[in-house]
N, C-alpha and C positions, 0 to 999 in steps of 0.2 A: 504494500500500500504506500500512493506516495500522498506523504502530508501537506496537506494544504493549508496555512495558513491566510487567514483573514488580511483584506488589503489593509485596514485601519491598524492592527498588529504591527504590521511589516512599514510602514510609513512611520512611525513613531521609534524613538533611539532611546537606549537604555540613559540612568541619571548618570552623569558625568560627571557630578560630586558623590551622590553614594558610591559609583563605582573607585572615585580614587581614595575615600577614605576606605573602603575595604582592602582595600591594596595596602595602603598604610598600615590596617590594622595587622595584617598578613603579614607584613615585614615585621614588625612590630613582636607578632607572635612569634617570629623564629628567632628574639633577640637582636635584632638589627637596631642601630640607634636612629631611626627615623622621625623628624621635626613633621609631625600632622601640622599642615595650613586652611586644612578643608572640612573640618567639622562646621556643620551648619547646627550645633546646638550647643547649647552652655556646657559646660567643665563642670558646673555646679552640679551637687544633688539636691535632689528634690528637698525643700523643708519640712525638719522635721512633723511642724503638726498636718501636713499635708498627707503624710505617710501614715500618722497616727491615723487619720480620720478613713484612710480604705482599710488601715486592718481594725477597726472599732465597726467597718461597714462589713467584713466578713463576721463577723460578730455576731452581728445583726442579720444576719441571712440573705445581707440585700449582692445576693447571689441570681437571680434569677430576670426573666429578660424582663424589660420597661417599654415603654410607649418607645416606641420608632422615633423618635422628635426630641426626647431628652427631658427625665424626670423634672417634675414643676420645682420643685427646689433649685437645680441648677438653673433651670430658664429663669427664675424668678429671680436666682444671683446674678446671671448674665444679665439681664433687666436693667437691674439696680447699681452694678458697674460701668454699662451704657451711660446710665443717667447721672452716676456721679461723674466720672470720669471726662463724658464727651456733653453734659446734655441732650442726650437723644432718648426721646422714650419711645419704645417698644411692647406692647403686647405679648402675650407668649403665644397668640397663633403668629407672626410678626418671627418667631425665632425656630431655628432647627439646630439640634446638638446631631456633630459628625464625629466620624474614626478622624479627626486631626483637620487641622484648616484646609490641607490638600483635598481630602474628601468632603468639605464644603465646597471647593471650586471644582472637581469635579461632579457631583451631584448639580450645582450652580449650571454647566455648559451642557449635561445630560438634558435637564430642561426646558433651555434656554431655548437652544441652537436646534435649525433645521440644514441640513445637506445646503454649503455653498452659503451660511450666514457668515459672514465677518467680526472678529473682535481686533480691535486696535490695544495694540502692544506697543509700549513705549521701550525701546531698546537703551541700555541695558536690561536684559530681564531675566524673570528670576529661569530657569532653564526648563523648568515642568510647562510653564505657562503653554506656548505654542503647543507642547503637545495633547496637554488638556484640551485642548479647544481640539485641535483636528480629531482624538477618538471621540469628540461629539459629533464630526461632521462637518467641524467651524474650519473658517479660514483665516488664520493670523494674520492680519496687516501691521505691521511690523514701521513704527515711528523712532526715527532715531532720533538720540537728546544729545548733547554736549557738556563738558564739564564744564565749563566756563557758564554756561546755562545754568548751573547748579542741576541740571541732569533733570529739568525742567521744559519740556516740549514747547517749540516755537509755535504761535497760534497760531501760521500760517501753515504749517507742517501736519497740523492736526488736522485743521479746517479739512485740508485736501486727502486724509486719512479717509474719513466721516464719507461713508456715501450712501446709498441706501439699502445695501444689503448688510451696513452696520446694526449690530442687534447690543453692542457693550462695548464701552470702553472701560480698560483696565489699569487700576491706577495701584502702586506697591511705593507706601511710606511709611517709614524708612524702610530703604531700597534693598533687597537682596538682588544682586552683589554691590551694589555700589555704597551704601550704607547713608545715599544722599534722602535728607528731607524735607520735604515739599512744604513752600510758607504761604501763610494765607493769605499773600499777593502772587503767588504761583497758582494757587489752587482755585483764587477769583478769576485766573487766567484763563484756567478751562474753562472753568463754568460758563464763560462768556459763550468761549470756542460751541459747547455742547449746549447750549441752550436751545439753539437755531436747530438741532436736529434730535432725532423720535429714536432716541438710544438708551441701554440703562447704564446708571455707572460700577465698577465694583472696585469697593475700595479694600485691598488687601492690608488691613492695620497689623497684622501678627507680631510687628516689630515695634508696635506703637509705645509701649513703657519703657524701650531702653534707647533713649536719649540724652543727649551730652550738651555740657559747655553752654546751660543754663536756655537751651531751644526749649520749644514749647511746641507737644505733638499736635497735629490737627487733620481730620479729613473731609475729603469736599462735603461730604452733610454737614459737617460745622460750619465750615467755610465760606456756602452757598446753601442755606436752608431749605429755601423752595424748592431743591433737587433731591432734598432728602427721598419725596415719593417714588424718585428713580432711581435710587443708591442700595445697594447691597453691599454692608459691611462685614467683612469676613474677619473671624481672628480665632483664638485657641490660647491655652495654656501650654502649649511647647514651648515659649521661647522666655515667656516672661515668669514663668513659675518654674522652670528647668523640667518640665514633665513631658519632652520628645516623645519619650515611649507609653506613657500614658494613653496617649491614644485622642485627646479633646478638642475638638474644633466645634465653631458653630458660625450661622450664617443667621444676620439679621438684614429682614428688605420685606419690602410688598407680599401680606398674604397670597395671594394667588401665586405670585411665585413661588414664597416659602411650601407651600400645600405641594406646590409640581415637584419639588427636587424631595421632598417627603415621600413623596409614591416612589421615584426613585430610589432613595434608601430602602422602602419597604418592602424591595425587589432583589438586594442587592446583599446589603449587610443589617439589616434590622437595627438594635439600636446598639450605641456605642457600649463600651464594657460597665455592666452597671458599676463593679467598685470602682471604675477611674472617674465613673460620674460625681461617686459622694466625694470624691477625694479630689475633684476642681471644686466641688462647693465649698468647699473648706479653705482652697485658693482661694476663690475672687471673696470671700466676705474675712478671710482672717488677716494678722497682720500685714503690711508693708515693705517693716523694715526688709527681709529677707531679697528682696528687688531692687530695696535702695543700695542696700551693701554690695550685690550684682552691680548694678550702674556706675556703682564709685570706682571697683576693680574692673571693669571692663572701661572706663574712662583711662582711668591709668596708664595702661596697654595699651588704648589706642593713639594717645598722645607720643607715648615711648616708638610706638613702631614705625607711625607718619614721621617721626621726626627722623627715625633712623634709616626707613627707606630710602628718604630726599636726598638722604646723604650719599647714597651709591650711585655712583655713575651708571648715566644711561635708562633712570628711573627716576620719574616723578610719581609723587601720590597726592591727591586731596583729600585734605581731613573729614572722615565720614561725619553726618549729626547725629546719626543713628546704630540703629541694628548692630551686629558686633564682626564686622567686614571692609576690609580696605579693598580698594580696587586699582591699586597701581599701575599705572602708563608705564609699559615696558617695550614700549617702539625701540628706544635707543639702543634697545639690547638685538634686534631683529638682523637679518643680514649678516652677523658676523658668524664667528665660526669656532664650534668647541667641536673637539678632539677631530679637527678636519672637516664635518660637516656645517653647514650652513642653516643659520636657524632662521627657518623658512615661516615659522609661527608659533601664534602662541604655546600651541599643541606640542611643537622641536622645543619649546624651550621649557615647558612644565614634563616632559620626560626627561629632559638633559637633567634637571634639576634633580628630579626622583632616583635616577639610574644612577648618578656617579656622584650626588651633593647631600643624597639622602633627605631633602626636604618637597615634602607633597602640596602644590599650590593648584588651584585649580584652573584650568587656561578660560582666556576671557572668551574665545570664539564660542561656546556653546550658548553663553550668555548673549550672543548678539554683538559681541566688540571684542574684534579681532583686535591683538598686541595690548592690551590688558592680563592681569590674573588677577584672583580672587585669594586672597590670604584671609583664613575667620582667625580673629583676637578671642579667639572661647576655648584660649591653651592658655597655662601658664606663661609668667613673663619670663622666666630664665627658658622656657622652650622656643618663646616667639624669641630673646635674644640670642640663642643659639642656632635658630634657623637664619635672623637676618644677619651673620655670621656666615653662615653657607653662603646662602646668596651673594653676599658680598664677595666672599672668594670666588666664585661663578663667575660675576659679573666683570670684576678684574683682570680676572685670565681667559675672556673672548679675543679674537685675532680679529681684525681687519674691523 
């Protein structure tokens, strides 16, 4: 028998960050001394009263399956986090708890999207994106941003994005990989842009708590109110409670939508893991501190590393506001030549790096911007100074 795979399968490319931190991890496990730069989750462990509260929930027997949508305790936390946090209030038909924010925007483009709809991508992006949209069917239209922009899309650039097989524009602040964040004369910017057309927005917040150097998180439903009816705001407890494995995402927007990407679930994965349920409610309504103490150590290390990449030849970085990721301009390094070959891209130079420097960076082309990489600051600072150490020997002993 020969196997056939599905065209929607085969058009889609495995993640290019899980893949190179498995590889990492893999050196790692055989004793190799390898500097990880590609973890896309905190270093941290989860807090402890977050742990107390799923084992007090096995306790409790809350073992067994919940509403498809996410027990009203969490919805009602998620709620009331909304509404402190951003001002936005929500209903709980208005909310859907997922296996993890991924699985809100999947669910989110299952709904959505018919064969040959459009979603606008602002490039850099995060790398799942595009392919989310195509196994719905979608078609990424792909808008490229500038640093100098603040990674901020030109309104003319968008305008001609937008056309009318536009069904969502996608908007991620603070940026995975770029760590940029969008200010509310950036975000007044769209809204102008999207006013004029019959699109919804979605706004990917999952990085919204861990911001730096005294900015102030904000997304276009704040931003731009009267758009909120068309805003679908995504987030989860991976990034800002250290609970990756957990499992917790959820999506708030327009009931009729919420209800579609609900049937969806209710086809697919039924509801998320009840203990990791009781065990975000205990996230969003318990203390703070254990976020701010994250933010202070992930500020630290992002200041130390911008300062120290700038320093190597043939590499510039901007300082992220966000999320816990640099996106260093590494054009200057392209073209030349380590152990006689020619490093033709990002891709030549984040293996050069792995293979003979022992340091794992993610190349920026899968993100949408070739001669970038993506370094995450969610290691230790003697590991991030040990890798930019490698690099630094790298970058000095290229030819030509």
């Amino acid at each position: 028998m020969t196997m056939q795979i599905a065209r929607r399968a085969q058009a889609i490319a495995p993640s290019p960050t899980l893949a190179l931190t498995a590889r990492a991890k893999a050196l790692a496990a055989k004793g190799v001394d390898v500097v990880g730069f590609g973890a896309g989750e905190p270093d941290f462990d989860t807090p402890a009263h977050i742990k107390l509260a799923a084992v007090e929930a096995l306790h409790r027997g809350h073992t067994k399956y919940t509403p498809t949508g996410g027990i009203p305790e969490l919805k009602a936390a998620i709620a009331s986090r909304l509404a402190i946090d951003q001002g936005l209030d929500y209903r709980p038909e208005e909310l859907l708890v997922s296996c993890g924010a991924k699985h809100s925007l999947y669910n989110l483009f299952q709904a959505l999207l018919d064969p040959g709809d459009e979603v606008v991508i602002l490039a850099p992006y995060w790398v799942s994106y595009p392919d989310i949209v195509m196994l719905a069917g979608g078609v990424p239209v792909i808008v490229p941003t500038r640093p100098e922009d603040g990674y901020a899309p030109r309104p003319e650039a968008l305008a001609k994005a937008i056309g009318p097989r536009t069904r969502a524009l996608l908007l991620n602040s603070p940026s995975n990989p770029t760590g940029a964040l969008l200010s509310r004369e950036q975000l007044t910017g769209i809204a102008e842009v999207v006013r004029g057309h019959d699109c919804l927005i979605v706004s990917d917040d999952i990085y919204g708590a861990l911001v730096y150097g005294g900015r102030t998180f904000l997304n276009i439903a704040q931003a731009a109110p009267d758009l909120k009816p068309r805003t679908v705001v995504i987030n989860g407890c991976s990034k800002a409670y250290a609970m990756t494995g957990w499992r917790i995402g959820w999506a708030a927007g327009p009931a009729e939508l919420i209800a579609a990407m609900q049937k969806v679930q209710d086809q697919s994965t039924s509801n998320p893991t009840s203990i990791a349920q009781h065990a975000a409610v205990a996230a969003l309504i318990g203390p703070s501190e254990p976020i701010e103490q994250m933010v202070m150590e992930f500020d630290k290390r992002r200041r130390w590393l911008v300062e120290a990449l700038n320093a190597i030849p043939g590499i510039t970085c901007a300082e992220p506001g966000g999320a816990f990721y640099v996106f260093p301009d590494v054009r200057g390094l392209l073209r030349k030549r380590h152990r006689g070959q020619v490093l033709t891209g990002s891709a030549d130079l984040a293996e050069a790096l792995l293979v003979d420097h022992l340091v794992a960076a993610v190349p920026g082309a899968p993100f949408g911007a070739e001669g970038y990489l993506r370094l995450s600051f969610a290691t230790s600072l003697a590991a991030i100074e040990k890798g930019v150490a490698r690099i630094g020997e790298f970058a000095r002993a290229l030819e030509g």
